[in-house]
N, C-alpha and C positions, 0 to 999 in steps of 0.2 A: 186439407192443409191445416198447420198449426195458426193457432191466433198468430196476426202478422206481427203484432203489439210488442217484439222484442226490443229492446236497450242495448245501448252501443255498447255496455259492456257485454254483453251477448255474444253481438256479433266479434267484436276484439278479440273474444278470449275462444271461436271458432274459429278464428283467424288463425290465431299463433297456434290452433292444433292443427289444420290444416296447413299449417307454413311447416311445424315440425316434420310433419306425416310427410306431404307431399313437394313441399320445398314452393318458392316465390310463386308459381302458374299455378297453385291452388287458393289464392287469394285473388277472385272472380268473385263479383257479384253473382253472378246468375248459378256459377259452384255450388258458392256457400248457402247460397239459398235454396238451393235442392239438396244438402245435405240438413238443414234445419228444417224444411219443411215448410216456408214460407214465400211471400214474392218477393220480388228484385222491389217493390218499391218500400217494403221495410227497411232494406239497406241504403235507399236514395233518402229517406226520412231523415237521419241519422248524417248521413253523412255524402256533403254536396257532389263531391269526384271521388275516384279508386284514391287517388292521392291522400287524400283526406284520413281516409281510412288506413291507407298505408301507415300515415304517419298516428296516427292513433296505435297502430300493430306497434311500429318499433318504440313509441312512448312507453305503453305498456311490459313490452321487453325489459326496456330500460330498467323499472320499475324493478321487474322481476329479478334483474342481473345483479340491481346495485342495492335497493332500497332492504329489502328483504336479506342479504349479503350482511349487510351493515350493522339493522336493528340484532339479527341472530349472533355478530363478533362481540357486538359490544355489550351483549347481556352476558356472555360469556365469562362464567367463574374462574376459570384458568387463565392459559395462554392466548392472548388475543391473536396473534401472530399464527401458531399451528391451529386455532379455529378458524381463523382466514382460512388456510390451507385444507383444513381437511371439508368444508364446506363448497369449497369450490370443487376439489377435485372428488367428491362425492354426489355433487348434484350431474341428474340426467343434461350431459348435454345436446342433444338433438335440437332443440330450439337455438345455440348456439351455433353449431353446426348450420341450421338454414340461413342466419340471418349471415353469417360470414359469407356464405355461398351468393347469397341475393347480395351483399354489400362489394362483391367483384363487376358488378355491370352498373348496378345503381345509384345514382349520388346521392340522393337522400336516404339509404341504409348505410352508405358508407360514412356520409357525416356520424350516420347514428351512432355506428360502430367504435369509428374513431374519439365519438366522444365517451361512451362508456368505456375505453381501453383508457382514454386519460384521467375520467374517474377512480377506477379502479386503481392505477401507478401511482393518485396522490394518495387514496388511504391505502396504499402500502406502505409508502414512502414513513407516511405518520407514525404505522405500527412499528416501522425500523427505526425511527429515530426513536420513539419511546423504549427500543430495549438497546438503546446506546447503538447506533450507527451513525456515522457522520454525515451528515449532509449531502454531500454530495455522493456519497457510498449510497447512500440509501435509494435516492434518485433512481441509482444504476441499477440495485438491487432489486427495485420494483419492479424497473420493466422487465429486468429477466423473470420474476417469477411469474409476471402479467404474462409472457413471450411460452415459459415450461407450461401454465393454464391452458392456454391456446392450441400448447402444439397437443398434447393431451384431449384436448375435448375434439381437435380437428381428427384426431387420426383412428377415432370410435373407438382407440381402447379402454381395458373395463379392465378393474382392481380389485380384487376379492380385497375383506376385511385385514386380513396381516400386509399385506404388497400396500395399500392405504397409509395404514401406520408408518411402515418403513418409508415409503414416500415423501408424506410430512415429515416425519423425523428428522428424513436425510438434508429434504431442501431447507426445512426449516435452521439447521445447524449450519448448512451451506452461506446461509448469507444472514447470519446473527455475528456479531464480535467475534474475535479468537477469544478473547476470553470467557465468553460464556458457551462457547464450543464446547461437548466433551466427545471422546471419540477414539479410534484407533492411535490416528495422527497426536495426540496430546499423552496417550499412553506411553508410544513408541518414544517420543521425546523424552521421557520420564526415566524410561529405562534406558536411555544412551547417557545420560548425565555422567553418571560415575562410569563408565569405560571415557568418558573426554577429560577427567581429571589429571 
């Protein structure tokens, strides 16, 4: 066997691939430790119950879903709004994927869940009111693009690079102003002008 001597971040970040891989009943001490190569009392070291540990997994998540999300929009030299978007709907979601799954039975992944979903709605909400949405539009706004995220990463479909762009593009215009819309719809209007005269 390997030195027992691992760190809880070790274990955490075999967690969440094993939570990806194999979904919630791959998060076993005794698993994870024949898949690392060590004994079960490296992971009682570490951390007092599976709970413990559980909730160290979905921290970590967390981490990964929002913090990282966050830092990458706001260095962002353009559009903070379509970097939102094309970051979400470009990262792998299989980790999303198990934790939604394990967040149908369990209440402490379902807190978890339900708090990174409300995460997420307020810096939308933010990125909508900074390119002029009102308040309460925005609101509405965010959950539905938190809700198109979701149903996306839930239904394992996959975007080649142009299907990506147009993606963003589209939802991204969908819930900006009309006025800063440009599009079929503001063309078509343009050209009925003079046949309404």
């Amino acid at each position: 066997m390997r030195d027992s001597r691992l760190g809880p971040t070790e274990w955490v970040n075999a967690g969440l691939k094993a939570l990806a891989k194999a979904g919630y009943a791959a998060l076993k001490a005794e698993t994870l430790a024949n898949r690392l190569r060590v004994s079960r009392g490296s992971f009682y070291w570490h951390f007092a119950h599976v709970s413990a540990f559980h909730a160290a997994i979905l921290s970590r998540w967390r981490e990964i879903a929002l913090a990282s999300l966050f830092d990458e929009v706001e260095g962002a030299a353009d559009d903070r709004l379509e970097a939102a978007l094309t970051r979400a709907f470009s990262t792998d979601s299989e980790t999303e994927r198990a934790v939604r799954a394990w967040a149908t039975f369990d209440e402490q992944a379902n807190t978890a869940a339900e708090a990174v979903d409300a995460e997420r709605v307020r810096y939308l909400q933010a990125l909508l009111a900074d390119a002029g949405v009102p308040a309460k539009a925005a609101e509405t706004r965010a959950r539905m693009m938190n809700w198109a995220y979701l149903g996306f990463a839930l239904s394992s479909a996959h975007a080649d690079e142009q299907a990506l762009r147009t993606l963003v593009r589209d939802l991204s215009q969908l819930v900006r102003p009309p006025s800063e819309t440009r599009g079929i719809g503001a063309v078509a209007r343009t050209r009925r002008r003079p046949a309404e005269r």
